[in-house]
Backbone as ProteinMPNN parsed JSONL, in Angstrom:
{"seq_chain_A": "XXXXXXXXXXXXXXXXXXXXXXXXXXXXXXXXXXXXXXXXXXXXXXXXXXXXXXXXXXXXXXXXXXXXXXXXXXXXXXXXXXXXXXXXXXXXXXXXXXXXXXXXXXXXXXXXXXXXXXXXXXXXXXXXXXXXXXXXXXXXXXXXXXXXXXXXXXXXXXXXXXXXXXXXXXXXXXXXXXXXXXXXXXXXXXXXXXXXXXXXXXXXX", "coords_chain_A": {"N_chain_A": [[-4.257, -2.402, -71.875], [-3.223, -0.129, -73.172], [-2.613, -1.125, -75.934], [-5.125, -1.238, -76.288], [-5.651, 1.456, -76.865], [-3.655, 1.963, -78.837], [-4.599, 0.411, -80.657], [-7.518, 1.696, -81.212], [-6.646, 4.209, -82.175], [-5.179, 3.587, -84.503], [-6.661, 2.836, -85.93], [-8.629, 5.387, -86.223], [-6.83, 6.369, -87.375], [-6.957, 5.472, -89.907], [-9.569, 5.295, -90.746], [-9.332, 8.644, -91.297], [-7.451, 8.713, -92.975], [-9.146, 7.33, -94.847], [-11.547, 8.93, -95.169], [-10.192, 11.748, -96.297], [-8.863, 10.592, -98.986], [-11.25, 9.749, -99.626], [-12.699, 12.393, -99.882], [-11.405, 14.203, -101.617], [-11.225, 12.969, -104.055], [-13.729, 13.145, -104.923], [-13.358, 15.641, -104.801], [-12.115, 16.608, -106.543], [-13.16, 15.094, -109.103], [-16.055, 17.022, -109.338], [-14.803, 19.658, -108.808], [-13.969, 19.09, -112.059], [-16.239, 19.362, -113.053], [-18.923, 17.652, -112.278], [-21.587, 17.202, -111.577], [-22.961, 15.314, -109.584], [-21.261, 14.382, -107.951], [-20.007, 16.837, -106.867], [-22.365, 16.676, -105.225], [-22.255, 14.65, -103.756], [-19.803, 15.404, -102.176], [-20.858, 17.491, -100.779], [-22.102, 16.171, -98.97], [-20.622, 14.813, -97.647], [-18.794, 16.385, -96.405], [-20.568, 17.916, -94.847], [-20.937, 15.906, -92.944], [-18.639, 15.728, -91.901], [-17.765, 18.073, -91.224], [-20.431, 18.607, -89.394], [-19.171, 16.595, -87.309], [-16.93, 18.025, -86.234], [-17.236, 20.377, -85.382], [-19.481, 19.671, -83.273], [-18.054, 18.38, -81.768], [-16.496, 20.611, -80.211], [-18.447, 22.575, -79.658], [-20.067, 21.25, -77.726], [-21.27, 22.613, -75.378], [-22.998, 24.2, -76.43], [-25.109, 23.299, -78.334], [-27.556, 24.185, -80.059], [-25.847, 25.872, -82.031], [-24.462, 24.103, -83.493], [-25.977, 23.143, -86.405], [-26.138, 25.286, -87.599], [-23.617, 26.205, -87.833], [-22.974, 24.712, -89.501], [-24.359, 24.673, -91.97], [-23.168, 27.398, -92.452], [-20.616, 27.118, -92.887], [-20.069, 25.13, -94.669], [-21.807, 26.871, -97.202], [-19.665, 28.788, -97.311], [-17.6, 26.792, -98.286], [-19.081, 25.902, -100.898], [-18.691, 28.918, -102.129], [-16.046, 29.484, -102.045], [-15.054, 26.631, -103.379], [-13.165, 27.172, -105.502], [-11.221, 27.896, -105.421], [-9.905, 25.649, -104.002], [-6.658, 23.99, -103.525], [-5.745, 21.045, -105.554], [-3.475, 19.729, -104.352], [-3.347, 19.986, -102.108], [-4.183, 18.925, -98.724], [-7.836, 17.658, -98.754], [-9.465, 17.757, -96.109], [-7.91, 19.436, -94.646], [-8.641, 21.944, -95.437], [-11.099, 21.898, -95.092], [-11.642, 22.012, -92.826], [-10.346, 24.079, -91.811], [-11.485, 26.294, -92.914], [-14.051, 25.696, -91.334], [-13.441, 26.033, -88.528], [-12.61, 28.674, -88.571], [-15.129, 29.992, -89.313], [-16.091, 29.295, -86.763], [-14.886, 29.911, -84.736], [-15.495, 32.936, -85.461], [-18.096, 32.538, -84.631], [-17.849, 32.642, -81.669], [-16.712, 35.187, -80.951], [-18.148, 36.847, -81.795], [-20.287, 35.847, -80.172], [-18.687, 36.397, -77.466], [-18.558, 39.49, -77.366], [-21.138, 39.894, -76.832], [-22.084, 38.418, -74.727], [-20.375, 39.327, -72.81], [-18.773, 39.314, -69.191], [-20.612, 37.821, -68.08], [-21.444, 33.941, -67.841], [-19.979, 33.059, -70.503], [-17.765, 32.201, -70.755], [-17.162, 29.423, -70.424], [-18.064, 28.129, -72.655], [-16.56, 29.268, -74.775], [-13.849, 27.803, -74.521], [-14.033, 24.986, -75.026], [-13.442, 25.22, -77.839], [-11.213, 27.072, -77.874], [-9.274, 25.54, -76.791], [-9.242, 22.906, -77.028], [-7.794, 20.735, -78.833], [-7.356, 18.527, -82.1], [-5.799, 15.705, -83.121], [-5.048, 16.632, -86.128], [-5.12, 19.603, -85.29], [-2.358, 19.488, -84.352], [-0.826, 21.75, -84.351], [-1.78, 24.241, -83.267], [-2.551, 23.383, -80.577], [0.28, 23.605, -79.861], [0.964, 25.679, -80.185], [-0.514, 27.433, -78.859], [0.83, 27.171, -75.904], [3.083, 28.829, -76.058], [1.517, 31.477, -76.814], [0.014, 31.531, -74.287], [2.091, 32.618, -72.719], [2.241, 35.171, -73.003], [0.349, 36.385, -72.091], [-0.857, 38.576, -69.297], [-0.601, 37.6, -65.795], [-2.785, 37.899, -64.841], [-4.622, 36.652, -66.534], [-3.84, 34.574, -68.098], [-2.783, 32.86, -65.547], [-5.475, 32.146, -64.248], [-6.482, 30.767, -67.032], [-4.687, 28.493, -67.22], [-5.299, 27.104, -64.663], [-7.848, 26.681, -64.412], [-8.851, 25.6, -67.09], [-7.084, 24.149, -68.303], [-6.237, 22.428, -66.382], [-8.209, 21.838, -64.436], [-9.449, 23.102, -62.897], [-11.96, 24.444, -60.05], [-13.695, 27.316, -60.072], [-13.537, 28.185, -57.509], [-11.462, 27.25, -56.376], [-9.088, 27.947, -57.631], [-8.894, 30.939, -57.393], [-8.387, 30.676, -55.116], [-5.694, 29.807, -54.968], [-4.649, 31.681, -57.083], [-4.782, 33.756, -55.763], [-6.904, 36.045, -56.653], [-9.816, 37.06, -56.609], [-13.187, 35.563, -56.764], [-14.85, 36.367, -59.052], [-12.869, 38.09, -60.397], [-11.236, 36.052, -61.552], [-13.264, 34.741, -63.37], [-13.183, 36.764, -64.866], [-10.752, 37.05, -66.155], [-10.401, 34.593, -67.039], [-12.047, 35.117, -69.411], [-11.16, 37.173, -70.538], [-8.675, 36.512, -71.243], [-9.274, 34.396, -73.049], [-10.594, 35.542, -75.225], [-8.301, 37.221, -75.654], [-6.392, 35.369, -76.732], [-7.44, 34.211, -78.772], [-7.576, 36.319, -80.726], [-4.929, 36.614, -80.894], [-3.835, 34.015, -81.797], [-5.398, 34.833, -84.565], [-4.137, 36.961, -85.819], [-1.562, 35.648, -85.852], [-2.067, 33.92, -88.087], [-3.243, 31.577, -87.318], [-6.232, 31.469, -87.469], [-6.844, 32.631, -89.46], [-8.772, 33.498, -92.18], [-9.142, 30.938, -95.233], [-9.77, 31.708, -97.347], [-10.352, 34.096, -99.356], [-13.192, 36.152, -98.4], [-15.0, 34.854, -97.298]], "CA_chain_A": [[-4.921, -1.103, -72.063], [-2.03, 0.101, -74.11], [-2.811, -2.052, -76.945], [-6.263, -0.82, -76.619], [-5.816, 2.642, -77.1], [-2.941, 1.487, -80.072], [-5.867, -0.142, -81.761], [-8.031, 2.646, -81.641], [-5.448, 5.407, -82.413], [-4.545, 3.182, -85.8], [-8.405, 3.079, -86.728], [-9.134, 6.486, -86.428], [-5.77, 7.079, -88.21], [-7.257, 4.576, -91.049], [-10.471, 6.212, -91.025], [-8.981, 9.73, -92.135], [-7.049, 9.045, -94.295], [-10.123, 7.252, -95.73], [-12.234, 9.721, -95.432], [-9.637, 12.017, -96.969], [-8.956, 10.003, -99.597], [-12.765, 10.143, -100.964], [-13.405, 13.913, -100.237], [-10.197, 14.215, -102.45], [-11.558, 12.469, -105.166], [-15.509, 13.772, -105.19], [-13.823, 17.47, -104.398], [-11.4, 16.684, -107.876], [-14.399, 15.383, -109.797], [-16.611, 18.48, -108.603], [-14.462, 20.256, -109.912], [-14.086, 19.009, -113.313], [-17.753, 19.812, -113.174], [-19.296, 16.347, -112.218], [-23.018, 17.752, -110.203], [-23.508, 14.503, -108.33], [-20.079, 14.17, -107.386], [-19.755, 17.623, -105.828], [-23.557, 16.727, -104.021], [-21.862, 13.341, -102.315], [-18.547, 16.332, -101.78], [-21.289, 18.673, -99.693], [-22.73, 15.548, -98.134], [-19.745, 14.277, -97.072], [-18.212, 17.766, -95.859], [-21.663, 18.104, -93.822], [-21.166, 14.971, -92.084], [-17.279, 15.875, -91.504], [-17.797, 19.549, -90.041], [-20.735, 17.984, -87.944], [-18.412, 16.08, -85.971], [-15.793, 18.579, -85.816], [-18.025, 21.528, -84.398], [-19.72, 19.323, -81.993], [-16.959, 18.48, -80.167], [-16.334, 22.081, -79.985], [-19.944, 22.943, -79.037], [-21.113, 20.666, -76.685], [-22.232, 23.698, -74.409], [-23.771, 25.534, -77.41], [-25.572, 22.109, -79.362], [-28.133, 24.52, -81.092], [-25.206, 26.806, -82.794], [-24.051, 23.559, -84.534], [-26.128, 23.118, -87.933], [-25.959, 26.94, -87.876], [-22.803, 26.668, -88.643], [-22.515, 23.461, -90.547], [-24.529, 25.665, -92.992], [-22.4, 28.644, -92.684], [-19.189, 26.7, -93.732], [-20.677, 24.681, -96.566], [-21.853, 28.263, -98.243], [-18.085, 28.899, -97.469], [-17.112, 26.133, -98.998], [-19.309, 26.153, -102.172], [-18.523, 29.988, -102.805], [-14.682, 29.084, -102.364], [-14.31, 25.799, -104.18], [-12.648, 27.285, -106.846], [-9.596, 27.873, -105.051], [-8.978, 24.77, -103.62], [-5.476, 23.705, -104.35], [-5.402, 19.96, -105.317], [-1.937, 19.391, -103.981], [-3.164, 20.197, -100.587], [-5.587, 18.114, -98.223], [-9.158, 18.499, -98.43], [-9.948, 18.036, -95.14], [-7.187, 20.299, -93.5], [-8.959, 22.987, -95.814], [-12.18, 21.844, -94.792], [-11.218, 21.861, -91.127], [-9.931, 25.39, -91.564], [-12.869, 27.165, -92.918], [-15.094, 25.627, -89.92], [-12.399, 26.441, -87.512], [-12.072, 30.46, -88.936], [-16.525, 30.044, -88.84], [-16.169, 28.63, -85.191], [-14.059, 31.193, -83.781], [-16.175, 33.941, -85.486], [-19.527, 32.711, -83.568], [-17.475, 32.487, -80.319], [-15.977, 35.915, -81.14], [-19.657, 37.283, -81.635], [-21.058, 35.625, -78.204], [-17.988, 37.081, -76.384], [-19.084, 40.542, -77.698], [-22.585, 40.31, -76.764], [-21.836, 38.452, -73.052], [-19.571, 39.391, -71.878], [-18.798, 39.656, -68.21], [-21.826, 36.675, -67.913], [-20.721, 33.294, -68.086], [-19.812, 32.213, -71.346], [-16.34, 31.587, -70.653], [-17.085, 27.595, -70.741], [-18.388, 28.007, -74.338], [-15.269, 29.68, -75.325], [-12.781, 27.089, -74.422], [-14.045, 23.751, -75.809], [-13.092, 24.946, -79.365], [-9.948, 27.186, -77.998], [-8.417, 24.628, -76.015], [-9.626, 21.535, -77.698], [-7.463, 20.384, -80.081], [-7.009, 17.196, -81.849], [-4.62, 15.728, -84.081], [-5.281, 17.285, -86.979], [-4.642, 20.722, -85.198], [-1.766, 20.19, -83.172], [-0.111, 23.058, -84.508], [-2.525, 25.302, -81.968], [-1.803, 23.424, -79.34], [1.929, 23.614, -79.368], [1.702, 27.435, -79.86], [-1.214, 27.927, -77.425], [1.246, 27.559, -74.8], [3.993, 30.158, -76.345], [0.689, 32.332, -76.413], [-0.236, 31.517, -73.054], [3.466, 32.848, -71.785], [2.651, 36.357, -73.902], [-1.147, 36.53, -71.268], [-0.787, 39.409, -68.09], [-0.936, 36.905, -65.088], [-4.1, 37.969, -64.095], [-5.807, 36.19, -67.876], [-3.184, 32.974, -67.929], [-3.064, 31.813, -64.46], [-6.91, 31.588, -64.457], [-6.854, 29.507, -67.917], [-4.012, 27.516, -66.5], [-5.567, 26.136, -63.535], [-9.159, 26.263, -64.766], [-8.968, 25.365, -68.647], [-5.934, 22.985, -69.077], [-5.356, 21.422, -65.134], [-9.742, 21.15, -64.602], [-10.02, 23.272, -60.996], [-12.779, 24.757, -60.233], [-12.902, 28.951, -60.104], [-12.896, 28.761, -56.215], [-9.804, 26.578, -56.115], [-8.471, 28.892, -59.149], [-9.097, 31.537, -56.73], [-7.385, 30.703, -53.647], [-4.498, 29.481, -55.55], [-3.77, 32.99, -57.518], [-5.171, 35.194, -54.624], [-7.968, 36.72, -57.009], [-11.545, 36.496, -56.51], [-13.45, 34.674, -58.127], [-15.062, 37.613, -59.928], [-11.635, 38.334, -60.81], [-10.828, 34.761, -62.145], [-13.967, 34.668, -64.182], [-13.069, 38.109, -66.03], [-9.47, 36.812, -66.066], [-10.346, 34.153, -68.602], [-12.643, 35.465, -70.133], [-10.51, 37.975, -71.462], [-7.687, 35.611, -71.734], [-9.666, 33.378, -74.195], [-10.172, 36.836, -76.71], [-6.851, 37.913, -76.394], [-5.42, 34.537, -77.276], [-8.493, 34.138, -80.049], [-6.813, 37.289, -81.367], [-3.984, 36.334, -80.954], [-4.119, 33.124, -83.094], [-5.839, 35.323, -85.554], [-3.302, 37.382, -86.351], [-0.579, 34.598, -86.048], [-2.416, 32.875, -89.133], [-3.649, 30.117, -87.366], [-7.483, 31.616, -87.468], [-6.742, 33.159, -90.95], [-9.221, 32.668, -93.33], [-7.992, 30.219, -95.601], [-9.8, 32.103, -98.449], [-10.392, 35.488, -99.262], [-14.12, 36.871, -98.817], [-15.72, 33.937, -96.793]], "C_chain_A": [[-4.219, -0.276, -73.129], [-2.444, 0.022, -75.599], [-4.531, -1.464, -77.56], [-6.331, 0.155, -77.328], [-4.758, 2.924, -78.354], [-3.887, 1.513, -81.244], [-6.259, 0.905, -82.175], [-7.15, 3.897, -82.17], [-5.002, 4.738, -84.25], [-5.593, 3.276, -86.427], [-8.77, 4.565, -86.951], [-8.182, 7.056, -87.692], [-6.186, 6.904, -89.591], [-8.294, 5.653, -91.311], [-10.521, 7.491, -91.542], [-8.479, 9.789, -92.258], [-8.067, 8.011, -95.342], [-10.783, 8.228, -96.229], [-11.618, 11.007, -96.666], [-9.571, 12.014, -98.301], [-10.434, 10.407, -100.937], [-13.198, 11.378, -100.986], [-12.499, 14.452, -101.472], [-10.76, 13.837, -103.689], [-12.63, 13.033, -105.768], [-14.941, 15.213, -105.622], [-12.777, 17.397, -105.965], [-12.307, 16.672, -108.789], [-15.672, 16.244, -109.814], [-15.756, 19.134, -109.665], [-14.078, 20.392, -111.514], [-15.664, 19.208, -113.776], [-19.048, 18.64, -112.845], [-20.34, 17.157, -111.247], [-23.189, 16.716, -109.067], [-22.138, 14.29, -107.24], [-19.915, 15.469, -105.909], [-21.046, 17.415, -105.159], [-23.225, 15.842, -102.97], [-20.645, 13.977, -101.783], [-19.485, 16.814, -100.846], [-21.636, 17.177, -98.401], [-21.39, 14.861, -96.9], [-18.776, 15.047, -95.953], [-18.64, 17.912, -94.481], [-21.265, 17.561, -92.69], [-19.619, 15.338, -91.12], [-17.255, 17.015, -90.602], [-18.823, 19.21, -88.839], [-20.23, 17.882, -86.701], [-17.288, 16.923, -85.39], [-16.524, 19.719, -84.973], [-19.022, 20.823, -83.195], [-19.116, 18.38, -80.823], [-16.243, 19.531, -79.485], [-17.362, 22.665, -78.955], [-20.716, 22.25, -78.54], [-21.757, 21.658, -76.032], [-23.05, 24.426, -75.522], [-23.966, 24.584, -78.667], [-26.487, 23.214, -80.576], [-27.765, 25.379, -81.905], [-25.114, 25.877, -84.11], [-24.53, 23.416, -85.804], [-26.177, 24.136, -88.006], [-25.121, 26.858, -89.064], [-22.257, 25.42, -89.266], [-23.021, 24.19, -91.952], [-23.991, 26.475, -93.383], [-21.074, 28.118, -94.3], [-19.25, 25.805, -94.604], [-20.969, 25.924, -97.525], [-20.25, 28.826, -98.368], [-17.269, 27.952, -98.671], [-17.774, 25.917, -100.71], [-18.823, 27.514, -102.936], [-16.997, 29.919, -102.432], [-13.828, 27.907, -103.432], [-13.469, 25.842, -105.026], [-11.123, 27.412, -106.703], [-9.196, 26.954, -104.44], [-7.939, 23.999, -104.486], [-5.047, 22.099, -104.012], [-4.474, 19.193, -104.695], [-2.23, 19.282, -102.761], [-4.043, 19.231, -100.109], [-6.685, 18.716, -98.36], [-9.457, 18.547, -97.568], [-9.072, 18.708, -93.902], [-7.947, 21.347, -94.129], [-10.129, 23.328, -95.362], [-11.876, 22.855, -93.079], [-10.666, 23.315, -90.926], [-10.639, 26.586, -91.88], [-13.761, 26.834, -92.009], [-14.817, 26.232, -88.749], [-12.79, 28.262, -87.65], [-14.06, 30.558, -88.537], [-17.117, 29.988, -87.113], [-15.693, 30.009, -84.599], [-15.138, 32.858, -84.159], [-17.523, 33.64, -84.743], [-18.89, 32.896, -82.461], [-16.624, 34.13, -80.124], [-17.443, 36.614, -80.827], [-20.604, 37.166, -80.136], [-20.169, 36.443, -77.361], [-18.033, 38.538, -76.335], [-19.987, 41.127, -76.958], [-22.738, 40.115, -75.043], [-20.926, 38.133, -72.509], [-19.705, 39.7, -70.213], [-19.972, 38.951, -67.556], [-20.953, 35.429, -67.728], [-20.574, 32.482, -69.441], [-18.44, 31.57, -71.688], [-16.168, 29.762, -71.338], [-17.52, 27.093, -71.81], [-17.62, 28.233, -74.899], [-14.42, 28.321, -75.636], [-12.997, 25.827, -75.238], [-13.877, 24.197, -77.163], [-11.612, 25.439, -79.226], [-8.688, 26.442, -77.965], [-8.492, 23.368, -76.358], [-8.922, 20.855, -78.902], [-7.469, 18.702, -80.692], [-5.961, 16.634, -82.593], [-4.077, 16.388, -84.925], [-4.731, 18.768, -86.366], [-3.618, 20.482, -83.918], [-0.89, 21.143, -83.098], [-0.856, 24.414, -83.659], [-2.17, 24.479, -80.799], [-0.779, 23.562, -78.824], [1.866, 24.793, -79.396], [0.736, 27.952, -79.062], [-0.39, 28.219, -75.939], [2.214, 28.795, -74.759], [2.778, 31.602, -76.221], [0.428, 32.957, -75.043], [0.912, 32.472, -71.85], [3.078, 34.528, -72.224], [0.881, 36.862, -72.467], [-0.206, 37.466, -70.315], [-0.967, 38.045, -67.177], [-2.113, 36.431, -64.457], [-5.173, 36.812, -65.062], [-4.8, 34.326, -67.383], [-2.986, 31.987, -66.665], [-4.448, 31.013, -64.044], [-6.552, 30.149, -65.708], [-6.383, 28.707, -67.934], [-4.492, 26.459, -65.752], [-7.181, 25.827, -64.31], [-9.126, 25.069, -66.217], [-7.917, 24.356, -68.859], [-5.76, 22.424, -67.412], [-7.172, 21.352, -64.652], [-9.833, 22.042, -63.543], [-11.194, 24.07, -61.588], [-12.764, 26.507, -60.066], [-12.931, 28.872, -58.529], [-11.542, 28.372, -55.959], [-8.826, 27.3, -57.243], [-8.299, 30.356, -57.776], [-8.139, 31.886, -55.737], [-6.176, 30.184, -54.161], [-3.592, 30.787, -56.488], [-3.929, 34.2, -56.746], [-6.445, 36.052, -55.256], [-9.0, 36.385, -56.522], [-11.841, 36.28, -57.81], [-14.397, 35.006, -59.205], [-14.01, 37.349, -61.124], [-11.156, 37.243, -61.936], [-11.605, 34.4, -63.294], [-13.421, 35.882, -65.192], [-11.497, 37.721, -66.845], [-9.59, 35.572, -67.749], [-11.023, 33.909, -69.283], [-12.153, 36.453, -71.033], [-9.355, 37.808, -72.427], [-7.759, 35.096, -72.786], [-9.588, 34.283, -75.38], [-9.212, 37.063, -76.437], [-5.933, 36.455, -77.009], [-6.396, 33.838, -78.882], [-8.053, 35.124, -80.923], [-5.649, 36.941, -81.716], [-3.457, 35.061, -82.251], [-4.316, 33.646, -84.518], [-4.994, 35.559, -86.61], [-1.979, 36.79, -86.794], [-0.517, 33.887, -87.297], [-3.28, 31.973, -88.842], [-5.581, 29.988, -87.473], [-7.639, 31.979, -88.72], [-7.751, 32.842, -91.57], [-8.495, 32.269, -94.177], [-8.283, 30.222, -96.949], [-10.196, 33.284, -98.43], [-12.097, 35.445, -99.435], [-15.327, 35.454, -98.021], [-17.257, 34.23, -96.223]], "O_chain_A": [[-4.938, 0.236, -73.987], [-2.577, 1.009, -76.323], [-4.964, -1.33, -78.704], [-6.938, 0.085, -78.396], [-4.889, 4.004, -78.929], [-3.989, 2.197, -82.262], [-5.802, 1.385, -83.212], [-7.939, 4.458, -82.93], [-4.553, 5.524, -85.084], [-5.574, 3.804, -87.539], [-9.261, 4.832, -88.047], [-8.496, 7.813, -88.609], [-5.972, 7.768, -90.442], [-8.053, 6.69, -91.928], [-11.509, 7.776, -92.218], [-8.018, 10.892, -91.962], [-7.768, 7.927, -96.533], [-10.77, 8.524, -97.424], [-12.264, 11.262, -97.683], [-9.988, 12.96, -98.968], [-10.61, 10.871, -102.063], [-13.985, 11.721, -101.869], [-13.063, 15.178, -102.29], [-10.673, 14.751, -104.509], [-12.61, 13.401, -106.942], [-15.527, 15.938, -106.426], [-12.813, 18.494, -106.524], [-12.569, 17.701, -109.412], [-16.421, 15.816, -110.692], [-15.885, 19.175, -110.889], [-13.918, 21.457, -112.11], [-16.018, 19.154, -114.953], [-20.164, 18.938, -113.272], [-19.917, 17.703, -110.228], [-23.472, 17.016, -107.908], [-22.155, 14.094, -106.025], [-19.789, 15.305, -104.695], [-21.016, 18.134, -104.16], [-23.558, 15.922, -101.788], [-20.154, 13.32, -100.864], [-19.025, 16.611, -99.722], [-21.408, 17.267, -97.194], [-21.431, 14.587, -95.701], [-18.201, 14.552, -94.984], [-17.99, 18.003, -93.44], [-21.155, 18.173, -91.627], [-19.547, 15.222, -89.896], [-16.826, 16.981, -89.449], [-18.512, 19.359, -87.657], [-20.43, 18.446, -85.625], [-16.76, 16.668, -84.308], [-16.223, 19.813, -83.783], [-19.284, 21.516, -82.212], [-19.424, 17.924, -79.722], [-15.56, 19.425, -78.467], [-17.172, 23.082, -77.813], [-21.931, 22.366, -78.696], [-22.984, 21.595, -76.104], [-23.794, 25.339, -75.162], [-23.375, 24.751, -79.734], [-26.21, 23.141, -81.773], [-28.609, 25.912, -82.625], [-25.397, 26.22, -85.257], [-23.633, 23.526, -86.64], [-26.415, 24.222, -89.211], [-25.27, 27.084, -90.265], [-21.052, 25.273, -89.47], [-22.259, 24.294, -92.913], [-24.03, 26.672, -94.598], [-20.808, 28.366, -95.476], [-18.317, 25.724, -95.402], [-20.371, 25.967, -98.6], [-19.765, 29.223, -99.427], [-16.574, 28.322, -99.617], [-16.985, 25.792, -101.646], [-18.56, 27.447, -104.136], [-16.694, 31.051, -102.807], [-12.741, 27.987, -104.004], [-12.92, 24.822, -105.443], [-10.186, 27.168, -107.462], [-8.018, 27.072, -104.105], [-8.087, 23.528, -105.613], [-4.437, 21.695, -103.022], [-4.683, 17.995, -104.507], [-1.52, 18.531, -102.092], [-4.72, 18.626, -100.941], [-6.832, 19.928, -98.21], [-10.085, 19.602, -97.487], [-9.302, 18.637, -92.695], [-8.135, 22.138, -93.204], [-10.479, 24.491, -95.163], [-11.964, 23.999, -92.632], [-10.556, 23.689, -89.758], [-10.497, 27.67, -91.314], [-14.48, 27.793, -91.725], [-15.621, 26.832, -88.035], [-13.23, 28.898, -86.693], [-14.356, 31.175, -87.514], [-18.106, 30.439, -86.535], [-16.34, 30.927, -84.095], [-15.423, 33.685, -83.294], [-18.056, 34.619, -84.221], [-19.619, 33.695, -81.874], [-15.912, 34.236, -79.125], [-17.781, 36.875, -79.672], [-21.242, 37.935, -79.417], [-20.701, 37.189, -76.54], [-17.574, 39.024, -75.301], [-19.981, 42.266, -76.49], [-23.183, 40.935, -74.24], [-20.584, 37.12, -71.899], [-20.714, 40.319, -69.874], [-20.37, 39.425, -66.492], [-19.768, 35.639, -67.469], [-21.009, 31.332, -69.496], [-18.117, 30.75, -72.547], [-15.485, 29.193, -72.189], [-17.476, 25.891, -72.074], [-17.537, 27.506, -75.889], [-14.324, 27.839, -76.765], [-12.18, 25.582, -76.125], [-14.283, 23.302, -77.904], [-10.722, 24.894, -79.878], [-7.63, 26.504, -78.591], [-7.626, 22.641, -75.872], [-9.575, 20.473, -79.873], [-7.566, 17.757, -79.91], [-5.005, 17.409, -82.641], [-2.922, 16.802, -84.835], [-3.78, 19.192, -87.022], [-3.788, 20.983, -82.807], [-0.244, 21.44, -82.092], [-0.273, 25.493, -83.56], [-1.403, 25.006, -79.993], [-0.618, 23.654, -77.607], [2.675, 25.348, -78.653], [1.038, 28.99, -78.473], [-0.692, 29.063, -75.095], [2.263, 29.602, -73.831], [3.115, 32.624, -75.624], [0.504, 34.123, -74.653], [0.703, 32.843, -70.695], [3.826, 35.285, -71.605], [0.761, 38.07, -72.264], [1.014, 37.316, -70.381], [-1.562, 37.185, -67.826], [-2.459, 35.396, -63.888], [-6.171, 36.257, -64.601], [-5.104, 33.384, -66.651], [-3.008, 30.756, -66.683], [-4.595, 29.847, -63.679], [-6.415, 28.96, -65.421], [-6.94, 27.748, -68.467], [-4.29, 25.261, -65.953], [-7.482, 24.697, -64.694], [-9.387, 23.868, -66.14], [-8.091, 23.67, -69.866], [-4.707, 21.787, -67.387], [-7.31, 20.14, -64.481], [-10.765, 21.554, -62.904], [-11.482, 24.343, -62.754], [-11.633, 26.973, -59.923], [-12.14, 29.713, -58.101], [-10.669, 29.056, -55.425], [-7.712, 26.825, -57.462], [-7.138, 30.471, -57.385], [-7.41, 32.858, -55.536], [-5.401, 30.214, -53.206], [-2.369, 30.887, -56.592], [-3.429, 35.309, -56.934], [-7.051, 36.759, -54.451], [-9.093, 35.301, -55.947], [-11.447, 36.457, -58.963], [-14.735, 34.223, -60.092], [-14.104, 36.768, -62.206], [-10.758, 37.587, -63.05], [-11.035, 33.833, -64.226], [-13.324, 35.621, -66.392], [-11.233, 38.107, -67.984], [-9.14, 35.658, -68.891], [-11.045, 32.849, -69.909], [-12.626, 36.604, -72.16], [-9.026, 38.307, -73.503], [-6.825, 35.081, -73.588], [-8.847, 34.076, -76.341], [-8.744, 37.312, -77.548], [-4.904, 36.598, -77.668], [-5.923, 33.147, -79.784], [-8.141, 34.775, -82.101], [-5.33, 36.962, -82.905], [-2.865, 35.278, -83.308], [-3.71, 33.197, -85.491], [-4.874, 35.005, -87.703], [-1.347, 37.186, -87.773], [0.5, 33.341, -87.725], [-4.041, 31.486, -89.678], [-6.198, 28.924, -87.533], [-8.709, 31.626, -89.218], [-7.835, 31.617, -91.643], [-7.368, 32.746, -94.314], [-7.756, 29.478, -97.776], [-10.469, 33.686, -97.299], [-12.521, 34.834, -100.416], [-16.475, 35.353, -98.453], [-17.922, 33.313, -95.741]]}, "name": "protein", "num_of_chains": 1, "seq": "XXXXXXXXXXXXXXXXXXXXXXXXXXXXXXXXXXXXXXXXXXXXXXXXXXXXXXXXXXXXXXXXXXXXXXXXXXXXXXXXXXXXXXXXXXXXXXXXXXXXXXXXXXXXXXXXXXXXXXXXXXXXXXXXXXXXXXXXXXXXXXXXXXXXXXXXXXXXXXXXXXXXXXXXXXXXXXXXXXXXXXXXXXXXXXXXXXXXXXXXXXXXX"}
């Protein structure tokens, strides 16, 4: 089983730094002005933010080409500053990310105190390779939460319970537990923000 999950773990690894690789190249020729080049750059982008926002937004499938659109207009009215030296698809991956968090910033606005809590988390809490610089400081975050926001997203959001067993385990109700990280998720969505790690990763997006 080991061996299995080896395998796959070396393929995916292969796979981007393929992928990499050719957005790198299209997003160089693009910019020397090449038209078809940067059209197989958007196509390729498309297909890349796709997959990254709908493993985010499983609960919220009809946001995704929303904002696969969003952060392509991002990315065409930024290109100019991408800095060859760097990856393209951490840059990519960081204008979808800064797009992501602003729809989930917007819903938590509008319903609050409903349940959209479980829309929140699959992009807060979700990380994957590529970002494990949020998950290692999600938890230093997590330590900075009132008890009432982090013990909820503790037991619920990173250990799976459910909010009654969340409940009887911090003494709140389960009112309480719902508001708890729901508020949790924006203050540590803020929190991030300001840290950098939500930053836009160009000016005027």
């Amino acid at each position: 089983m080991s061996d299995d999950r080896s395998t796959r773990t070396t393929a995916a690894g292969t796979a981007a730094e393929t992928r990499e690789t050719h957005l790198h190249a299209l997003m160089l020729q693009a910019q020397a002005g090449e038209a078809a080049a940067y059209r197989d750059f958007l196509r390729g982008t498309a297909a890349l933010v796709r997959g990254f926002l709908r493993r985010r937004l499983a609960r919220l499938p009809d946001d995704v080409e929303d904002l696969v659109q969003e952060t392509l207009l991002a990315v065409h009215n930024q290109r100019h500053t991408y800095d060859a030296s760097q990856p393209v698809t951490s840059w990519l991956h960081a204008i979808a990310r800064y797009k992501l968090f602003d729809l989930l910033r917007r819903r938590a606005r509008t319903e609050a105190l409903h349940d959209p809590i479980d829309d929140v988390d699959e992009a807060l809490l979700a990380a994957d390779a590529q970002e494990g610089g949020v998950r290692r400081d999600l938890a230093k975050l997590l330590a900075l939460l009132p008890d009432k926001q982090r013990l909820p997203i503790v037991y619920m959001k990173l250990e799976g319970l459910s909010v009654l067993e969340t409940a009887q385990r911090t003494g709140l109700s389960e009112s309480a537990v719902k508001v708890g990280v729901h508020r949790g998720l924006k203050a540590l969505a803020a929190r991030l923000r300001a840290a950098g790690d939500l930053r836009d990763p160009q000016p005027e997006l």
